[in-house]
N, C-alpha and C positions, 0 to 999 in steps of 0.2 A: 316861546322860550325867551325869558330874559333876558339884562348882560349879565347877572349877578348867578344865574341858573348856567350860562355860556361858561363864565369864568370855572368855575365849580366841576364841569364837566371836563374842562380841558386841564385841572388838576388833576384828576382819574386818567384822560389819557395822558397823560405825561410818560413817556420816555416808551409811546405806542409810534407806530407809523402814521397817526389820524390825523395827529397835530400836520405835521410835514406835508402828509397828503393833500389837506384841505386848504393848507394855505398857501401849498404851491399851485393847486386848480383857481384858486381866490387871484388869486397874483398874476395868472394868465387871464381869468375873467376880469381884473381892473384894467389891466393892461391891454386887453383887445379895445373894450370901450373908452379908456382915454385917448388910444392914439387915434385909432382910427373916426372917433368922434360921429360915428354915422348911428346910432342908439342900438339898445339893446330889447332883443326879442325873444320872448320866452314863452316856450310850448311845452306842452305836457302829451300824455295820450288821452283818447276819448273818456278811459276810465279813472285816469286819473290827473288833475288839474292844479298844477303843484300853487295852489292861491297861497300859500302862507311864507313861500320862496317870492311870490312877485311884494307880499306886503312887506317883509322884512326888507329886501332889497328896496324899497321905496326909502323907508321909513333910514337904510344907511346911507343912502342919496345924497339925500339931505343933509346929514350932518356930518359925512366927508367933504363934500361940496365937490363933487363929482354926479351928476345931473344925470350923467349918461349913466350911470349903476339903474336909475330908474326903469322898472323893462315897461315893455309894451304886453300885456298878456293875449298869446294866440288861441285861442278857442276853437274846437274842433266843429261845437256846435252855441249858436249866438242864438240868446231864445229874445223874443218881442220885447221890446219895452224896455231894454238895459242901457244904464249909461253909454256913452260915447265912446270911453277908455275901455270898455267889459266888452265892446261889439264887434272888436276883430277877429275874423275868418283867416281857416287856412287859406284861403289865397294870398294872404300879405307873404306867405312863404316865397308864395312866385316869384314874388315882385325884391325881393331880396336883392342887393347891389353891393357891391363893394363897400364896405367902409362900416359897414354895419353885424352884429354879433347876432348869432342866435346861441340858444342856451337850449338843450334841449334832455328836458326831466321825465324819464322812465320809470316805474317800478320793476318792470317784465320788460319781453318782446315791444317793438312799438308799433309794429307791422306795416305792412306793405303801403297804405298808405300814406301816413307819416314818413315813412322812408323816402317814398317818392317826391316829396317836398321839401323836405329837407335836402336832397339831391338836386331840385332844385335852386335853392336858398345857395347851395356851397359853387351852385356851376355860373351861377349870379355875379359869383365874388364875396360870399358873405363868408364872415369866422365861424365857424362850428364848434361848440364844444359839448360835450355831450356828461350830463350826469346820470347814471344810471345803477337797474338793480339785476340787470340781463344776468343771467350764468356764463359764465366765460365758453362754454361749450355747447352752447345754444344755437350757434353759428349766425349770430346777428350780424349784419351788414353794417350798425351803426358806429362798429369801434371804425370801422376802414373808412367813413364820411368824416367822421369828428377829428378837427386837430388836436383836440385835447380830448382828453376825458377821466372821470375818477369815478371807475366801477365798486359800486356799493353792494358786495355780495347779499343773501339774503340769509341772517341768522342760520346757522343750524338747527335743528328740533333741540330740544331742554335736553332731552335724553343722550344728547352726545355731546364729549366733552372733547373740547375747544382750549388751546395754548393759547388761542389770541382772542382781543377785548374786537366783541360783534358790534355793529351799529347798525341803525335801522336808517332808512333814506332819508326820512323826516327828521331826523339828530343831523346827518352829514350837512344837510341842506341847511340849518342852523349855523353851525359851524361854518360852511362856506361863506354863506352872506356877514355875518359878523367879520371875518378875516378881509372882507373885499372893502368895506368898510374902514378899516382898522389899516391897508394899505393907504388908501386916499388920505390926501392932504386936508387937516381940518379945514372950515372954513373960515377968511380971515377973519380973529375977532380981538379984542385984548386980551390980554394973560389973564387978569383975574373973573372978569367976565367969560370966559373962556371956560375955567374952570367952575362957576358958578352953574354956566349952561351944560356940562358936563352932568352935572349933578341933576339939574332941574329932569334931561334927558332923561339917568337912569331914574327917577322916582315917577316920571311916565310910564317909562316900559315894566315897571312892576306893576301897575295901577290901571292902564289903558289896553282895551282892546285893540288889534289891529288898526291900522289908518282907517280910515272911512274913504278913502278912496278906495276900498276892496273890500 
Protein backbone atom coordinates (compact mmCIF):
# COMPACT_ATOMS: atom_id res chain seq x y z
CA UNK A 1 0.00 0.00 0.00
CA UNK A 2 1.15 3.33 -0.90
CA UNK A 3 1.35 6.83 0.87
CA UNK A 4 -1.25 8.10 -1.57
CA UNK A 5 -3.60 4.63 -0.93
CA UNK A 6 -2.39 5.35 3.34
CA UNK A 7 -3.61 8.98 3.05
CA UNK A 8 -7.06 7.89 1.19
CA UNK A 9 -7.67 5.23 3.82
CA UNK A 10 -7.17 7.36 6.86
CA UNK A 11 -9.77 9.85 5.23
CA UNK A 12 -12.56 6.73 5.60
CA UNK A 13 -11.22 6.30 8.97
CA UNK A 14 -11.46 9.59 10.12
CA UNK A 15 -13.38 10.35 13.41
CA UNK A 16 -12.97 5.95 13.94
CA UNK A 17 -10.81 4.87 16.81
CA UNK A 18 -8.04 3.22 14.01
CA UNK A 19 -6.53 6.62 13.53
CA UNK A 20 -5.82 7.10 17.50
CA UNK A 21 -5.08 3.42 17.81
CA UNK A 22 -2.38 2.99 15.30
CA UNK A 23 -0.69 5.89 16.12
CA UNK A 24 -0.63 5.69 19.53
CA UNK A 25 0.99 1.82 19.10
CA UNK A 26 3.28 3.69 16.27
CA UNK A 27 4.46 6.24 18.79
CA UNK A 28 5.24 3.56 21.40
CA UNK A 29 6.98 1.49 18.69
CA UNK A 30 9.22 4.84 17.56
CA UNK A 31 9.61 5.49 21.00
CA UNK A 32 10.91 2.07 22.39
CA UNK A 33 13.58 2.09 19.35
CA UNK A 34 14.92 5.53 19.64
CA UNK A 35 15.43 5.53 23.14
CA UNK A 36 16.52 2.47 23.96
CA UNK A 37 18.70 2.27 20.64
CA UNK A 38 19.43 -1.56 21.09
CA UNK A 39 17.36 -2.51 17.27
CA UNK A 40 14.30 -3.69 16.40
CA UNK A 41 13.09 -7.47 16.14
CA UNK A 42 10.32 -8.66 14.38
CA UNK A 43 8.49 -12.06 14.42
CA UNK A 44 5.71 -13.54 13.08
CA UNK A 45 4.28 -17.07 13.51
CA UNK A 46 5.37 -20.17 11.46
CA UNK A 47 2.36 -19.62 9.37
CA UNK A 48 2.50 -16.43 9.13
CA UNK A 49 5.51 -14.13 8.29
CA UNK A 50 4.49 -10.59 8.42
CA UNK A 51 7.32 -9.69 5.25
CA UNK A 52 5.49 -6.69 4.13
CA UNK A 53 5.57 -4.99 7.82
CA UNK A 54 9.53 -5.77 8.02
CA UNK A 55 9.72 -4.11 4.04
CA UNK A 56 7.69 -1.11 4.85
CA UNK A 57 9.41 -0.47 8.13
CA UNK A 58 12.71 -0.54 6.10
CA UNK A 59 11.77 1.42 3.55
CA UNK A 60 10.28 4.46 6.67
CA UNK A 61 13.80 3.89 8.25
CA UNK A 62 15.09 5.58 5.91
CA UNK A 63 13.43 8.43 5.33
CA UNK A 64 12.70 9.46 9.02
CA UNK A 65 16.24 8.84 9.67
CA UNK A 66 15.68 6.74 12.50
CA UNK A 67 17.83 3.59 11.47
CA UNK A 68 16.52 1.69 14.42
CA UNK A 69 12.73 1.42 12.76
CA UNK A 70 14.74 -1.04 10.56
CA UNK A 71 13.69 -4.69 12.01
CA UNK A 72 15.66 -7.53 11.97
CA UNK A 73 13.14 -10.33 10.62
CA UNK A 74 13.00 -13.51 12.95
CA UNK A 75 12.23 -16.60 11.00
CA UNK A 76 10.71 -19.67 12.66
CA UNK A 77 12.32 -21.57 9.98
CA UNK A 78 15.66 -20.32 7.72
CA UNK A 79 15.67 -22.48 4.52
CA UNK A 80 19.59 -22.93 2.60
CA UNK A 81 20.90 -20.59 0.75
CA UNK A 82 19.17 -17.02 1.90
CA UNK A 83 20.78 -13.88 2.38
CA UNK A 84 22.50 -12.98 5.67
CA UNK A 85 19.53 -10.41 6.85
CA UNK A 86 16.56 -13.50 5.74
CA UNK A 87 18.69 -16.21 7.99
CA UNK A 88 17.83 -15.41 11.49
CA UNK A 89 16.44 -18.12 13.79
CA UNK A 90 14.37 -18.14 16.82
CA UNK A 91 17.06 -18.39 18.82
CA UNK A 92 18.08 -14.63 18.48
CA UNK A 93 14.73 -14.49 20.84
CA UNK A 94 17.06 -15.96 23.41
CA UNK A 95 19.60 -13.88 23.19
CA UNK A 96 17.36 -10.65 23.59
CA UNK A 97 18.90 -8.00 26.21
CA UNK A 98 17.90 -4.90 27.33
CA UNK A 99 17.66 -2.15 25.15
CA UNK A 100 16.30 -3.84 22.32
CA UNK A 101 12.29 -4.15 20.84
CA UNK A 102 10.70 -7.11 19.71
CA UNK A 103 7.42 -6.58 17.61
CA UNK A 104 5.53 -9.41 17.61
CA UNK A 105 2.78 -10.04 14.51
CA UNK A 106 -0.07 -12.69 15.04
CA UNK A 107 -2.92 -13.37 12.85
CA UNK A 108 -4.37 -16.13 15.59
CA UNK A 109 -3.01 -17.92 18.64
CA UNK A 110 0.91 -17.84 18.46
CA UNK A 111 1.34 -20.89 20.48
CA UNK A 112 3.37 -22.34 22.84
CA UNK A 113 6.39 -21.99 21.25
CA UNK A 114 6.64 -18.71 20.23
CA UNK A 115 5.31 -17.81 23.60
CA UNK A 116 8.09 -19.43 25.26
CA UNK A 117 10.56 -17.11 23.46
CA UNK A 118 9.22 -14.47 23.60
CA UNK A 119 9.15 -15.10 27.46
CA UNK A 120 12.33 -15.22 26.97
CA UNK A 121 13.13 -12.12 24.92
CA UNK A 122 10.90 -9.88 27.80
CA UNK A 123 12.95 -11.97 30.99
CA UNK A 124 16.30 -10.73 28.84
CA UNK A 125 15.09 -7.15 29.32
CA UNK A 126 13.73 -6.69 25.96
CA UNK A 127 10.47 -4.20 25.06
CA UNK A 128 7.44 -6.37 23.86
CA UNK A 129 4.88 -5.20 21.88
CA UNK A 130 2.59 -7.26 20.53
CA UNK A 131 0.35 -6.68 17.20
CA UNK A 132 -2.14 -9.19 16.90
CA UNK A 133 -5.50 -10.91 15.48
CA UNK A 134 -5.94 -13.32 18.79
CA UNK A 135 -9.81 -13.15 20.01
CA UNK A 136 -9.82 -11.39 23.16
CA UNK A 137 -11.46 -14.68 24.80
CA UNK A 138 -9.12 -17.00 23.46
CA UNK A 139 -7.15 -16.83 26.62
CA UNK A 140 -3.86 -16.11 24.91
CA UNK A 141 -0.97 -15.40 27.31
CA UNK A 142 0.56 -12.87 24.77
CA UNK A 143 -1.50 -9.77 25.94
CA UNK A 144 0.05 -10.35 29.72
CA UNK A 145 3.90 -10.61 27.98
CA UNK A 146 3.54 -7.47 25.79
CA UNK A 147 3.85 -4.03 27.08
CA UNK A 148 1.98 -2.73 24.57
CA UNK A 149 -0.29 -4.08 22.24
CA UNK A 150 -3.04 -3.26 19.46
CA UNK A 151 -5.58 -6.26 18.98
CA UNK A 152 -6.80 -6.53 15.49
CA UNK A 153 -10.04 -8.28 15.77
CA UNK A 154 -10.93 -10.53 12.91
CA UNK A 155 -13.69 -9.14 10.59
CA UNK A 156 -17.15 -10.54 11.24
CA UNK A 157 -18.77 -12.88 8.58
CA UNK A 158 -20.62 -10.31 5.63
CA UNK A 159 -23.81 -11.66 6.98
CA UNK A 160 -23.57 -9.73 10.27
CA UNK A 161 -23.95 -6.28 10.65
CA UNK A 162 -21.32 -4.26 12.32
CA UNK A 163 -21.60 -0.23 13.96
CA UNK A 164 -17.88 -0.13 13.58
CA UNK A 165 -15.37 0.25 10.35
CA UNK A 166 -13.48 -3.69 10.60
CA UNK A 167 -9.87 -3.93 9.35
CA UNK A 168 -7.88 -6.54 8.49
CA UNK A 169 -4.17 -7.14 9.99
CA UNK A 170 -2.54 -6.40 6.86
CA UNK A 171 -4.43 -2.61 6.62
CA UNK A 172 -3.49 -1.93 10.51
CA UNK A 173 0.15 -3.17 9.83
CA UNK A 174 0.06 -0.33 6.96
CA UNK A 175 -1.18 2.11 8.89
CA UNK A 176 1.19 1.48 11.87
CA UNK A 177 4.42 1.48 9.88
CA UNK A 178 3.48 4.67 8.00
CA UNK A 179 2.59 6.64 11.53
CA UNK A 180 6.12 5.30 13.06
CA UNK A 181 7.56 6.86 10.08
CA UNK A 182 5.71 10.02 10.02
CA UNK A 183 6.65 10.35 14.12
CA UNK A 184 10.51 10.34 13.28
CA UNK A 185 12.46 13.35 12.54
CA UNK A 186 13.01 13.65 8.74
CA UNK A 187 16.41 13.34 7.89
CA UNK A 188 18.68 16.50 7.78
CA UNK A 189 18.34 17.91 4.22
CA UNK A 190 17.35 21.56 2.98
CA UNK A 191 13.90 22.73 2.65
CA UNK A 192 13.52 22.71 -0.97
CA UNK A 193 15.44 19.65 -1.57
CA UNK A 194 13.60 18.33 1.12
CA UNK A 195 10.70 18.72 -0.44
CA UNK A 196 11.83 17.67 -3.98
CA UNK A 197 12.86 14.26 -2.08
CA UNK A 198 9.53 14.12 -0.78
CA UNK A 199 8.16 13.81 -3.95
CA UNK A 200 10.65 11.84 -5.80
CA UNK A 201 9.77 9.17 -2.50
CA UNK A 202 6.12 9.22 -3.21
CA UNK A 203 6.39 8.51 -7.06
CA UNK A 204 8.62 5.39 -5.91
CA UNK A 205 6.23 3.93 -3.72
CA UNK A 206 3.50 4.10 -6.44
CA UNK A 207 5.91 2.51 -9.08
CA UNK A 208 8.41 0.24 -7.12
CA UNK A 209 8.11 -2.94 -5.62
CA UNK A 210 9.05 -3.68 -2.29
CA UNK A 211 12.93 -2.92 -1.27
CA UNK A 212 15.01 -5.58 -2.59
CA UNK A 213 16.33 -6.27 0.60
CA UNK A 214 13.09 -8.47 1.18
Amino acid sequence: MDAVRVALLREVLAGTEWLQDTRRFAGALRASVARRHGGLLLVGTEAYEPWHLAAHLDDEAAWSGLPELSPTLVRHRVPAGVPAHLSVGLGRLEAARRGETLLVVTADEPGEGLLERVHDARRGGATVLSLDGAPEDAGSEMPALAHDRLAVPAPPPTSCVSTTTELDLDTVQHLVSAAAGENGLPAPRGGRRRFRDRLARLADQLTAPPPPRW
